[in-house]
C-alpha positions as CSV (number, residue, x, y, z in Angstrom):
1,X,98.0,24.9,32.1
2,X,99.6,21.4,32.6
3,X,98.1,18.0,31.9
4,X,99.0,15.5,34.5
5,X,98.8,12.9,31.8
6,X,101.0,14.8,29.8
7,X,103.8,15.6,32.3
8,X,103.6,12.3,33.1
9,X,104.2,10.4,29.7
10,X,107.3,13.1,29.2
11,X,108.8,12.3,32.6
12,X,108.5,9.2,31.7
13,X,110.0,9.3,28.3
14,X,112.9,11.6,29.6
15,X,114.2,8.4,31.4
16,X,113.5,6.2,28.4
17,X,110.3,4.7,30.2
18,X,106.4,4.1,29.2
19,X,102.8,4.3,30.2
20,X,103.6,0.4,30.2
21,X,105.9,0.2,32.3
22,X,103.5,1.7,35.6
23,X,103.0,-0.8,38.0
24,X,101.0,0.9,40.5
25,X,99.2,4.5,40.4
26,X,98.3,6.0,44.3
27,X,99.4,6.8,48.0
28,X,101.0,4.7,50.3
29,X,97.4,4.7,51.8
30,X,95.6,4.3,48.6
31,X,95.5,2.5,44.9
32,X,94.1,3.5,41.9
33,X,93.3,0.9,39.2
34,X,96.2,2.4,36.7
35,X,93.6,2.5,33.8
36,X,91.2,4.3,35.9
37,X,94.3,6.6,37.0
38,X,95.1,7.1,33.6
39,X,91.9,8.4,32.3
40,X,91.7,10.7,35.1
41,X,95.2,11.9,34.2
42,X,93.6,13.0,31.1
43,X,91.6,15.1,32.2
44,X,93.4,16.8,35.0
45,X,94.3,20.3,33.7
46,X,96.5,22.5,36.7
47,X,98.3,25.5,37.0
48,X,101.5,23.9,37.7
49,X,103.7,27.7,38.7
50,X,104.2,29.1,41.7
51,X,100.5,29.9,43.9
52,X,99.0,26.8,45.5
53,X,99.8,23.3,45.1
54,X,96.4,21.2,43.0
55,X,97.4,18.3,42.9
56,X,97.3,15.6,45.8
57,X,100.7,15.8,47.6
58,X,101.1,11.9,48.0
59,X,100.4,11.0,44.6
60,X,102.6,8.6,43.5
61,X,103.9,6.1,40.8
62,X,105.8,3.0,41.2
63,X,106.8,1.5,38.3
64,X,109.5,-1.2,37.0
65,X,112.9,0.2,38.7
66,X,111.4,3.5,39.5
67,X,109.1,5.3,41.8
68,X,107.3,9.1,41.2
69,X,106.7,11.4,43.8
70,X,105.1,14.8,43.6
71,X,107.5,17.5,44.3
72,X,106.6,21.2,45.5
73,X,108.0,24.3,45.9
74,X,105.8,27.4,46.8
75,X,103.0,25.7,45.4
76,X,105.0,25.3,42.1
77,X,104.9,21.2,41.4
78,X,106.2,18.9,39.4
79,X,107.0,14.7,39.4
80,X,110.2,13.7,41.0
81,X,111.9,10.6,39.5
82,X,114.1,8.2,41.6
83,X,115.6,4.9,39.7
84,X,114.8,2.2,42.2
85,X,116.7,-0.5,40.2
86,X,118.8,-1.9,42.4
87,X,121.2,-3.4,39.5
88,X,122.5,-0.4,38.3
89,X,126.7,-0.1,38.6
90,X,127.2,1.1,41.9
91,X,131.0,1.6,43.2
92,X,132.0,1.6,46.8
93,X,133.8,4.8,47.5
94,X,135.1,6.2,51.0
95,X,132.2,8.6,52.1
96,X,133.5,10.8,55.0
97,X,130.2,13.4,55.2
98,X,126.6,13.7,54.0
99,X,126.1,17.5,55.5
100,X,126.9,20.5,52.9
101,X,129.6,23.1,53.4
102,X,127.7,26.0,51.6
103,X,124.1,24.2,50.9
104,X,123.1,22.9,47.7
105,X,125.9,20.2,47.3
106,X,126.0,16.7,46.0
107,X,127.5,13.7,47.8
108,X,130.9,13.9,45.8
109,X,131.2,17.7,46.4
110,X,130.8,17.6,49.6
111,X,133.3,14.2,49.5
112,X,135.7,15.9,47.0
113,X,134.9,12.8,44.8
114,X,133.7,15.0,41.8
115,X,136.9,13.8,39.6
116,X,136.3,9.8,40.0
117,X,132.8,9.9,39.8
118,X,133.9,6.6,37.0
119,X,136.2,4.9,39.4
């Protein structure tokens, strides 16, 4: 079994981020006063492997420079983390196509930019 609250503090922590640093707990329809959230976080338990999704597909998480999306595969889930902070170093590089050759490719493999990723 998972603990929301728990998968949540260690997403969290595995992008060097806190509890504190939520600034809004819901849907794009819906919010949750985050304390509330929190406590209810606490005591959601789910089976988090593959079977049915449990836990509401729009929940989400917007904090400061990120936002958290529920992700779902099969009815496996899991948090998705997306920095949102637009100051982070960004380089302009020549971009000729965003469609894979053979599927599962990132932007520079598909770009042949995988050697000056530090340009």
């Amino acid at each position: 079994m998972t603990n929301l609250y728990d998968e949540t503090v260690t997403i969290l922590e595995s992008h060097d981020k806190t509890i504190a640093d939520i600034e809004y707990i819901g849907s794009s329809e819906t919010k949750i006063n985050t304390n509330k959230a929190l406590e209810l976080m606490k005591k959601t338990n789910y089976h988090s492997g593959y079977g049915g999704q449990e836990i509401a597909e729009n929940l989400m998480i917007k904090g400061n420079g990120f936002i958290m999306t529920r992700g779902e595969y099969d009815g496996s889930e899991w948090w998705d983390y997306m920095q949102t902070d637009p100051s982070l170093p960004q380089v302009e590089r020549e971009v000729k196509s965003f469609k894979a050759n053979i599927g599962w490719e990132s932007l520079e493999e598909i770009n042949g930019l995988e050697d000056t990723k530090n340009d």
